[in-house]
PyMOL Python script that loads the backbone (N, CA, C, O; Angstrom):
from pymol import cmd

cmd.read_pdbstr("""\
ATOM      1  N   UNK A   1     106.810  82.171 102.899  1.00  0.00           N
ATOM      2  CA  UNK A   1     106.742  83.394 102.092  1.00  0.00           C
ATOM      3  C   UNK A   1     107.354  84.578 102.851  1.00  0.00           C
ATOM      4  O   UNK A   1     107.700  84.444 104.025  1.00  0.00           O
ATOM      5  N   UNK A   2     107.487  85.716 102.202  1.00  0.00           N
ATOM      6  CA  UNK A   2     108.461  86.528 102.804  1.00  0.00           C
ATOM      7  C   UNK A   2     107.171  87.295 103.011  1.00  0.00           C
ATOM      8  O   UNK A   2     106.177  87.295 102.285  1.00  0.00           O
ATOM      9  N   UNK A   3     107.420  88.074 104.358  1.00  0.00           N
ATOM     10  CA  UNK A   3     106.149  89.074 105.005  1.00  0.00           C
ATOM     11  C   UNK A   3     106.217  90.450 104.429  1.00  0.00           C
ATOM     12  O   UNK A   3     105.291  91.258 104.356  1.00  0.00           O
ATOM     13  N   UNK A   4     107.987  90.660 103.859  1.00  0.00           N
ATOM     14  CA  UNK A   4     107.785  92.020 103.941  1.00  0.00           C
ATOM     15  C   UNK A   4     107.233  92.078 102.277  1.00  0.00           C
ATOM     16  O   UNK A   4     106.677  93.166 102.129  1.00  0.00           O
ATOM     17  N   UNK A   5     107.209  91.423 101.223  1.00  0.00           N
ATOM     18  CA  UNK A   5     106.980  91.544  99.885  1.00  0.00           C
ATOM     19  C   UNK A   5     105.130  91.240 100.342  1.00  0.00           C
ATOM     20  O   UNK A   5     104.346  91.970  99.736  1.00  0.00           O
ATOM     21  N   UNK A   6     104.726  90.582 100.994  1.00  0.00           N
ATOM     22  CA  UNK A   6     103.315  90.457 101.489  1.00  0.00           C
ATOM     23  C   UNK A   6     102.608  91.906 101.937  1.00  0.00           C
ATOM     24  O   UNK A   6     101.483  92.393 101.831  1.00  0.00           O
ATOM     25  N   UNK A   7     103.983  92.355 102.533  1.00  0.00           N
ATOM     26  CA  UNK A   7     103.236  93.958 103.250  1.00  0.00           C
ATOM     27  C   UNK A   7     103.201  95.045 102.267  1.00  0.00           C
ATOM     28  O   UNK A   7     102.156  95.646 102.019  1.00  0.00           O
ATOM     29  N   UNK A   8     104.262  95.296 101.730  1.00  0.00           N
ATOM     30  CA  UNK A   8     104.578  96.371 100.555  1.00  0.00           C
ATOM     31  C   UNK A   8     103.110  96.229  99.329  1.00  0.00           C
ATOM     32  O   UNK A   8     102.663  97.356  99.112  1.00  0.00           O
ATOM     33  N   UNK A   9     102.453  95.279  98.661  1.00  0.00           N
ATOM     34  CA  UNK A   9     101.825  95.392  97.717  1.00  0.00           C
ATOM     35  C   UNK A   9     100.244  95.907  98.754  1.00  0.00           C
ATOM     36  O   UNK A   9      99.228  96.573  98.551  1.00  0.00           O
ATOM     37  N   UNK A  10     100.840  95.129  99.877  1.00  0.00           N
ATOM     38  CA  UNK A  10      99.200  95.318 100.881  1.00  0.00           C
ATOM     39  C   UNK A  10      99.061  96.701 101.084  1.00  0.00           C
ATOM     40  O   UNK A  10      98.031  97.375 101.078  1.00  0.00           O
ATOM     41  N   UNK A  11     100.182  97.026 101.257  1.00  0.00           N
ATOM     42  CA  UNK A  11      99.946  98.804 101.525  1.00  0.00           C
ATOM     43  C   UNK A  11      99.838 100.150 100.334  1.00  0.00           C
ATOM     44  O   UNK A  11      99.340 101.273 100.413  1.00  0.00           O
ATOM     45  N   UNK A  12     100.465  99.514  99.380  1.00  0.00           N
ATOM     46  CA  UNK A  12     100.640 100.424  97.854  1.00  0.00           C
ATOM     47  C   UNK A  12      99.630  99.196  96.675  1.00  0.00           C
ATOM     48  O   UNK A  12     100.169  98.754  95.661  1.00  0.00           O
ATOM     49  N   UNK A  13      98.108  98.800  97.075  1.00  0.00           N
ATOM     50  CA  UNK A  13      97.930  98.510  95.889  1.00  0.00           C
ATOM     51  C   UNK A  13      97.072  99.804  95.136  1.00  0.00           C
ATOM     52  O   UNK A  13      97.081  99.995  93.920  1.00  0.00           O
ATOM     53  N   UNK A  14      96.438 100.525  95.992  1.00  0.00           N
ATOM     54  CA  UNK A  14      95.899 101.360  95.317  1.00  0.00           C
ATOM     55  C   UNK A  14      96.694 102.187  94.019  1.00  0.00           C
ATOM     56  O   UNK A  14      96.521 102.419  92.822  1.00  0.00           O
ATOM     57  N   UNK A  15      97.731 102.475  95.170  1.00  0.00           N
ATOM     58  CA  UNK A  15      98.509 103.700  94.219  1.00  0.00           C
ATOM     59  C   UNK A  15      99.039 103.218  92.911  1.00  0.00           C
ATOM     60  O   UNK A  15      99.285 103.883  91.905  1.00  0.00           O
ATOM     61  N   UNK A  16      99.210 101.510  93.178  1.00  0.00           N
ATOM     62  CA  UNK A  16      99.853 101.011  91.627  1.00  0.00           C
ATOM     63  C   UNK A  16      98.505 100.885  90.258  1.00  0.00           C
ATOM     64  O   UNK A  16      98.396 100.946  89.033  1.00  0.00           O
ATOM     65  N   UNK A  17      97.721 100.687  91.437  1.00  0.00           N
ATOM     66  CA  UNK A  17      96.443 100.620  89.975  1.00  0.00           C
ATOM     67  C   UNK A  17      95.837 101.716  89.787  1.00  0.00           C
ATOM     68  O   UNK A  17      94.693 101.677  89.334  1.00  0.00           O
ATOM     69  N   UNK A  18      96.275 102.599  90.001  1.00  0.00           N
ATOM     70  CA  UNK A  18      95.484 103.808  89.554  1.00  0.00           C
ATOM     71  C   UNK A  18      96.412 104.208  88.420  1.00  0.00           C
ATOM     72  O   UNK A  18      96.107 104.313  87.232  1.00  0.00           O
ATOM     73  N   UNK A  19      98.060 104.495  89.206  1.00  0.00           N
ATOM     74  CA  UNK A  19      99.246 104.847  88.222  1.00  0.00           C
ATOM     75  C   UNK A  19      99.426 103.818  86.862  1.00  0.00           C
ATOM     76  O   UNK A  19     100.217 103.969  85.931  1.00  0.00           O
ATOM     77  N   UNK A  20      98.453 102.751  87.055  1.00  0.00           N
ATOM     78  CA  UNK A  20      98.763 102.009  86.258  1.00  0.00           C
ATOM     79  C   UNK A  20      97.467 102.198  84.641  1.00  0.00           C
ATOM     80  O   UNK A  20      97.768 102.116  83.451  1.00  0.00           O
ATOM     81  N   UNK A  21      96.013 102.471  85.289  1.00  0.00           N
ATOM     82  CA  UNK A  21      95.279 102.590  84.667  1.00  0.00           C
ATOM     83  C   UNK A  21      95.395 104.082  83.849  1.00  0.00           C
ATOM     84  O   UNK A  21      94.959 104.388  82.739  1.00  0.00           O
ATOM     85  N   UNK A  22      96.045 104.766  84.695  1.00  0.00           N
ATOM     86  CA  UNK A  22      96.288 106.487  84.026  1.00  0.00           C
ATOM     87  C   UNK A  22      97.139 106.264  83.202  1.00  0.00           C
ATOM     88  O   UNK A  22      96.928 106.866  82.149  1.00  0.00           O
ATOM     89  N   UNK A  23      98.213 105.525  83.215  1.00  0.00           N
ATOM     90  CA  UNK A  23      99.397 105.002  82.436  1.00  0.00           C
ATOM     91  C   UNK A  23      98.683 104.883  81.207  1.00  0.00           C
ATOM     92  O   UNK A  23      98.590 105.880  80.490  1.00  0.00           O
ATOM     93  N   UNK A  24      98.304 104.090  80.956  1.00  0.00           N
ATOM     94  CA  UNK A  24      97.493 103.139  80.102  1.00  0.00           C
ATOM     95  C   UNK A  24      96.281 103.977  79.601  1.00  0.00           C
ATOM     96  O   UNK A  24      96.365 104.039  78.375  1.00  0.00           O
ATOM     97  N   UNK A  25      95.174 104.656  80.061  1.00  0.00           N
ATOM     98  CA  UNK A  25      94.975 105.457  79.573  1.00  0.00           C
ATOM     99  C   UNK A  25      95.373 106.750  78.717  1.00  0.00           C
ATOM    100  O   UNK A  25      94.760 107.033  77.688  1.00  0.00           O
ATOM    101  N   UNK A  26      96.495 107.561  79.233  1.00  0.00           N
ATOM    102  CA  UNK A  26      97.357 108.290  78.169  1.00  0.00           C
ATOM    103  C   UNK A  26      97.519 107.975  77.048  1.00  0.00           C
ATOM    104  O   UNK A  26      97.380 108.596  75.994  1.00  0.00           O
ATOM    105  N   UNK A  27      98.007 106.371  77.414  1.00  0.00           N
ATOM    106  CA  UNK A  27      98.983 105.286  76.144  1.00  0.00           C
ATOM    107  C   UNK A  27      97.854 105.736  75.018  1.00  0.00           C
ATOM    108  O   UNK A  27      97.951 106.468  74.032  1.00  0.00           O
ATOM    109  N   UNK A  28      96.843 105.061  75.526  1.00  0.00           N
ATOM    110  CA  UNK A  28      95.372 105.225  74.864  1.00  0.00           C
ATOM    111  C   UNK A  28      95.091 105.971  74.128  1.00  0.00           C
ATOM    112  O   UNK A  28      94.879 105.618  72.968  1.00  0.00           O
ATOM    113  N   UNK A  29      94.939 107.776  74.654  1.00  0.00           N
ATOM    114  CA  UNK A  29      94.186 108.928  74.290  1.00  0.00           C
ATOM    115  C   UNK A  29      95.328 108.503  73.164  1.00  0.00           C
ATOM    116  O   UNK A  29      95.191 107.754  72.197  1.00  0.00           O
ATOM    117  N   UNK A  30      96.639 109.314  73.662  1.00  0.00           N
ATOM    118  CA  UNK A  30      97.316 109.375  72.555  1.00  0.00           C
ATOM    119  C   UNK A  30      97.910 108.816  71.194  1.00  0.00           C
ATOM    120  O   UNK A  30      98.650 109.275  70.324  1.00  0.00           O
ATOM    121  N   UNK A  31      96.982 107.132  71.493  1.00  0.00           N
ATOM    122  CA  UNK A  31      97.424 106.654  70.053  1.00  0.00           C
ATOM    123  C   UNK A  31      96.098 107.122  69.049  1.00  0.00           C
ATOM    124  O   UNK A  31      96.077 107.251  67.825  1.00  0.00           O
ATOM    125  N   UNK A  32      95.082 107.308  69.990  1.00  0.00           N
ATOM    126  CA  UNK A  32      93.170 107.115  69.147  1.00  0.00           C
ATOM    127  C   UNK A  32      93.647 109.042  68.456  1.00  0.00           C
ATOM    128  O   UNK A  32      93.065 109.346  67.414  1.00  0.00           O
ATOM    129  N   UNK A  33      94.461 109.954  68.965  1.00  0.00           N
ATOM    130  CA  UNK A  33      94.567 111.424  68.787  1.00  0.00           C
ATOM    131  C   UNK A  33      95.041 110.986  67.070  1.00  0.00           C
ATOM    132  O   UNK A  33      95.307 111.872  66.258  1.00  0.00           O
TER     133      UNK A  33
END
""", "prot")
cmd.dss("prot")
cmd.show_as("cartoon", "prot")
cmd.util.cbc("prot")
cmd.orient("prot")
């Protein structure tokens, strides 16, 4: 396996699931508006 695709998600998972749940939340508000 490749180390550096191992390191990159190890170090940015927070930031993707947050950007991801806010994402998705917006999607949200703004279809229920």
């Amino acid at each position: 396996m490749i180390p550096l695709k191992d390191d990159i998600p190890s170090r940015y998972p927070p930031f993707m699931t947050i950007s991801l749940m806010v994402f998705t939340s917006l999607i949200f508000m703004f279809q229920k508006s």
